[in-house]
DOGUBA-695197 format. One line per field, with one value per residue (C-alpha): residue number from 1; z negated, x, y negated. Coordinates in steps of 0.02 Angstrom, whole numbers. Layout:
k: c(NUM:...)
z: c(Z:...)
x: c(X:...)
y: c(Y:...)
//
This chain:
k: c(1:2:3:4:5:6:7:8:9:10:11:12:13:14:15:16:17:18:19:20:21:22:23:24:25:26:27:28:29:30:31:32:33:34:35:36:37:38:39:40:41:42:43:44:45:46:47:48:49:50:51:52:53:54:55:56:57:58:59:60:61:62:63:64:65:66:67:68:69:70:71:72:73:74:75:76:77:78:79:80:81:82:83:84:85:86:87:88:89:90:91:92:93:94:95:96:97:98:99:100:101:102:103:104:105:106:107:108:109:110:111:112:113:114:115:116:117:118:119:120:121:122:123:124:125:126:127:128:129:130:131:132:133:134:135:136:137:138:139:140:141:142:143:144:145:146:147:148:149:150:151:152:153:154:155:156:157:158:159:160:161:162:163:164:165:166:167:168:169:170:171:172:173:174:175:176:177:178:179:180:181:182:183:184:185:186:187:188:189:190:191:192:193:194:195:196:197:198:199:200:201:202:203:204:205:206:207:208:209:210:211:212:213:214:215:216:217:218:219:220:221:222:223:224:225:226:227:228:229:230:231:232:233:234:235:236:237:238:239:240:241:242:243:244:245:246:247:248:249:250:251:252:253:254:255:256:257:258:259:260:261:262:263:264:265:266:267:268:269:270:271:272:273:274:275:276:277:278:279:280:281:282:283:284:285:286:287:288:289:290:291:292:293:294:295:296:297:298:299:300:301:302:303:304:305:306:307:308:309:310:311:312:313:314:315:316:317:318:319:320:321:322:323:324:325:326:327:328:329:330:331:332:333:334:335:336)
z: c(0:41:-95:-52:-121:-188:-265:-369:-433:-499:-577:-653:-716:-789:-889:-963:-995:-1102:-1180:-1245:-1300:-1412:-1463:-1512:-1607:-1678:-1756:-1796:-1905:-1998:-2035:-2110:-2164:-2094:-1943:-1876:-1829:-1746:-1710:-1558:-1631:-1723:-1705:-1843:-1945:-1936:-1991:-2117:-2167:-2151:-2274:-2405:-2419:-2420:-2579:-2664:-2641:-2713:-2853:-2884:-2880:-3011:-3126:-3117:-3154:-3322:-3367:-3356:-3456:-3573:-3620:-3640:-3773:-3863:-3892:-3930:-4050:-4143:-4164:-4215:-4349:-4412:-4389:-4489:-4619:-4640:-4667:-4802:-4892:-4871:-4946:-5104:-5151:-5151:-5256:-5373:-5422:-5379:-5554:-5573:-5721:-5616:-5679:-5564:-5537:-5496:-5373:-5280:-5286:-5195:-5078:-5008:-4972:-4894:-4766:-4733:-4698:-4589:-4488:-4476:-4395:-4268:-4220:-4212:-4109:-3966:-3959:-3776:-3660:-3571:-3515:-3551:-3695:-3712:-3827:-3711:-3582:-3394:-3454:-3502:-3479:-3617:-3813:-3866:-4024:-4055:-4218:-4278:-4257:-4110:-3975:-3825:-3708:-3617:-3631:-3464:-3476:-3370:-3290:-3206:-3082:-3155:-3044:-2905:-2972:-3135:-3225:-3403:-3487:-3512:-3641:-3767:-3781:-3948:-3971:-3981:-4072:-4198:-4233:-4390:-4347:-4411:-4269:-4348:-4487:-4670:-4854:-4977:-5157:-5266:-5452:-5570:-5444:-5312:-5126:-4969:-4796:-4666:-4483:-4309:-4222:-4055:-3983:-4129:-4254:-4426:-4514:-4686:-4854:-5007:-5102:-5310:-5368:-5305:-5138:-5056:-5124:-5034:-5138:-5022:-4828:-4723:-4560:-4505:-4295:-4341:-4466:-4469:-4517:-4672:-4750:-4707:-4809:-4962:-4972:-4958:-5093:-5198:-5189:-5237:-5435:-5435:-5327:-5288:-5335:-5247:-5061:-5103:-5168:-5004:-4884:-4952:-4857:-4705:-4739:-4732:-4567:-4488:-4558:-4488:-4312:-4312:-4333:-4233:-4075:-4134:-4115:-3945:-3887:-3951:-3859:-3687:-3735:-3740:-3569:-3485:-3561:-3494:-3327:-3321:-3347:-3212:-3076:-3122:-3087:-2924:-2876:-2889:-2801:-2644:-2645:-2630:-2481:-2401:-2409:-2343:-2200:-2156:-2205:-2108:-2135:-2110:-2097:-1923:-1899:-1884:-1798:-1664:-1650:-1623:-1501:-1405:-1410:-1340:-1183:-1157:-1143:-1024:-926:-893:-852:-718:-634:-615:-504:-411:-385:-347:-172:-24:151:238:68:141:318:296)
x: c(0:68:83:26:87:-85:-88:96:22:-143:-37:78:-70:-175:-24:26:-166:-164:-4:-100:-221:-127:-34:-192:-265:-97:-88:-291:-249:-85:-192:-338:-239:-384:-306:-511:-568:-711:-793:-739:-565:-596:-784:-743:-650:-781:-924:-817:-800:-987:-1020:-899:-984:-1154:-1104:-1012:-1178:-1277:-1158:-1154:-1349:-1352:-1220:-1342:-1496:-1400:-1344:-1533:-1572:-1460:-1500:-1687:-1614:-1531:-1696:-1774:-1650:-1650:-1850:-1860:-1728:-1828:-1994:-1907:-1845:-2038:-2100:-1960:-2011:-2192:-2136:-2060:-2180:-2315:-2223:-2226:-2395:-2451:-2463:-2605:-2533:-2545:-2660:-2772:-2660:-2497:-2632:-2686:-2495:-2450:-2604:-2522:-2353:-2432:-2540:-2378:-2273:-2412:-2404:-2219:-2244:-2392:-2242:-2105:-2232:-2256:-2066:-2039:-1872:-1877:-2079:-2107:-2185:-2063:-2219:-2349:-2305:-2332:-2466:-2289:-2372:-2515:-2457:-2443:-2571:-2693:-2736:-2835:-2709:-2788:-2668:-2717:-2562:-2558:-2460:-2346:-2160:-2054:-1906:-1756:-1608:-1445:-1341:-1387:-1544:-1527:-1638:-1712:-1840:-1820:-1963:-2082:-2273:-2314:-2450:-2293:-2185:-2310:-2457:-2389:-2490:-2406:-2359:-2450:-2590:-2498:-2554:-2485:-2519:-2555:-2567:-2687:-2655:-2785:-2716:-2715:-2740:-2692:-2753:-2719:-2874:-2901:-2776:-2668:-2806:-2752:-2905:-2876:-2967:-2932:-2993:-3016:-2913:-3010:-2916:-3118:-3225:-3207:-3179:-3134:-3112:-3016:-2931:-2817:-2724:-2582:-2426:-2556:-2710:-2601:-2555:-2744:-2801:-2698:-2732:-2906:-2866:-2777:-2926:-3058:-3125:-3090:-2925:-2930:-2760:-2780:-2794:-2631:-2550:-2606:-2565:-2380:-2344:-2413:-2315:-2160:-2228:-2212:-2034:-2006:-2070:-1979:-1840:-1849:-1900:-1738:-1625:-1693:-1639:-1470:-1457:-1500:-1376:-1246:-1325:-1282:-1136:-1074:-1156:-1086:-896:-913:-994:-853:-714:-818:-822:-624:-605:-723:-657:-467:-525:-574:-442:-346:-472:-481:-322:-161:0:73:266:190:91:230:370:222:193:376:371:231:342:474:371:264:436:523:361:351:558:522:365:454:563:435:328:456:482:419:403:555:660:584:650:822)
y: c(0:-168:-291:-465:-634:-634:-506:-527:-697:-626:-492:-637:-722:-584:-532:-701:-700:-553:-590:-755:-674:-564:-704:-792:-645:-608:-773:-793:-609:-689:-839:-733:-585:-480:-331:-330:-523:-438:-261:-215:-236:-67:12:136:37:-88:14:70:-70:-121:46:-39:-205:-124:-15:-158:-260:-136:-119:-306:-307:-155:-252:-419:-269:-230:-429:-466:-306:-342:-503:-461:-328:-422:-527:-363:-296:-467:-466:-301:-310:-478:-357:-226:-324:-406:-269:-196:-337:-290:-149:-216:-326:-193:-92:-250:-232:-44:-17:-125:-247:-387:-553:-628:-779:-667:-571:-708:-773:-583:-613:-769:-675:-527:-665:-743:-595:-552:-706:-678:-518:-589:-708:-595:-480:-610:-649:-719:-681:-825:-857:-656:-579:-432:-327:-365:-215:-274:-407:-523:-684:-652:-631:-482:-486:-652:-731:-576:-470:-359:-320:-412:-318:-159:18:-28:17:-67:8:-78:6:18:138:261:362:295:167:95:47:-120:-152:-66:-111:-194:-45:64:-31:-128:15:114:264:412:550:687:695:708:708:605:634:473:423:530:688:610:633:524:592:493:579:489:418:351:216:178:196:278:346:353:464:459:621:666:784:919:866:907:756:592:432:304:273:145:135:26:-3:-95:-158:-323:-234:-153:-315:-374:-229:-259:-442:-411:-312:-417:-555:-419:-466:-269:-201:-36:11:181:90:4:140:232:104:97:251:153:20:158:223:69:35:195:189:1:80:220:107:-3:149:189:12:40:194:125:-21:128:190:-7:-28:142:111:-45:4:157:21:-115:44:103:-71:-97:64:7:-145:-73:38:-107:-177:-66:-19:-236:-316:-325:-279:-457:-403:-275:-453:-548:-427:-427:-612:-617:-494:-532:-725:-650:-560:-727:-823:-689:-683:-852:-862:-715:-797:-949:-878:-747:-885:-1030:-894:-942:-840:-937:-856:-679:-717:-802)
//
């Protein structure tokens, strides 16, 4: 085949072309540090590459998940300790006057504290995370309990992601958390060899009987739904021109039910703090590791980088030497 002048200058230009563009993307890579500037650079690499960011997101998004989570925890942990320690108290002071020496005056006097505790608990029971009512279940923009006492939420549990197939709870419904019903039916014997049954109703209703020593005749009923219906109960109590000491002597071991179950919930939320703080740690090392691979699979190796920019230099500036010459030829320099 017979090679035309034409054809040795589009050859000329087409490869000081490409070497330009390899010096361009040469440089472009040493000035980002990054070996693909573009997909078609590497396909695989690139969706590599693509796969990396996606999990790193995710991971990122899982982390924020269990920030959130733990904030509203903290909350949690912090009203239930207060809603523990209420009801302690509640405890204590009814074990003040079971005995039944108290006056009238020091009566009323324990009446007051038992209405106040109670409206300590009503507030600790609609503590907010923000504008949520963490005891209300999903119904978070309505308190949890109103001015009676009744609960005024519903039994939804939220969960939240934390990790790949793995989530929390991220609250517990006040009617969990608040209703001092008793997880089976019990018997408690009181003073003067009477008993106490307690036996779980409907909803969080505690039905309550007090029997004479027989442990068959019935002296007394009450129920009660909640830690606020207790104190209720004994202040009503308390103000009576008669208390009957036997109802506040029962309604202690409520009152020890619903430490209890306080409690219990409060240990739950410390063991899901262990699960986030372990998910956490094994996302922020998977995170490090995905981010290393893609490092490796993106960034360039600057000192290859730069050995090429010098060589691709060195061709660009030999290239241009020879054309000047091939070029500079004419025909009468073919036919002399």
């Amino acid at each position: 085949m017979r090679v035309t002048q034409f054809m040795t200058y589009d050859r000329i230009v087409r490869s000081i072309r490409q070497g330009m563009e390899d010096f361009t993307r040469l440089n472009e890579q040493l000035s980002s540090g990054k070996r693909i500037l573009k997909p078609s650079d590497d396909i695989i690499a690139s969706a590599r590459a693509m796969d990396y960011r996606l999990t790193i997101g995710t991971n990122q998004q899982y982390q924020r998940n269990i920030t959130l989570t733990r904030a509203t925890y903290e909350i949690t942990d912090r009203a239930l300790t207060s809603a523990g320690d209420s009801l302690a108290s509640l405890k204590q002071i009814m074990m003040g006057f079971a005995g039944g020496s108290a006056t009238p005056e020091q009566r009323e006097t324990y009446a007051e504290q038992m209405d106040f505790i109670s409206g300590t608990l009503r507030s600790i029971a609609n503590t907010r995370s923000g504008d949520r009512y963490i005891f209300s279940g999903y119904k978070t923009d309505v308190p949890a309990y109103d001015s009676t006492g009744a609960y005024q939420g519903d039994d939804g549990v939220m969960n939240v992601m934390i990790g790949p197939g793995a989530s929390v709870a991220i609250n517990e419904p006040g009617s969990e958390v608040f209703s001092a019903a008793p997880a089976a039916a019990k018997v408690v014997e009181l003073a003067g060899g009477r008993f106490a049954h307690f036996t779980p109703g409907a909803g969080t209703t505690t039905n309550v009987e007090i029997r004479d020593t027989n442990d068959t005749t019935v002296i007394d009923t009450f129920s009660y739904d909640n830690c606020f219906d207790i104190a209720a109960l004994v202040s009503t109590e308390l103000t009576a021109g008669s208390p009957n000491y036997l109802r506040i002597e029962a309604l202690q071991t409520a009152v020890a039910d619903a430490v209890s179950r306080v409690r219990n919930v409060q240990s739950d939320f410390g063991v899901r703090g262990a699960m986030l703080n372990d998910m956490d740690t094994r996302l922020g090392h998977a995170t490090v590791s995905v981010q290393n691979a893609l490092s490796r699979t993106e960034e360039a190796d600057l000192t290859s980088v730069i050995a090429e920019i010098n060589k691709t230099d060195t061709a660009l500036q030999a290239l241009r030497e020879a054309s000047k010459i091939i070029m500079s030829q004419s025909l009468m320099d073919f036919l002399s």
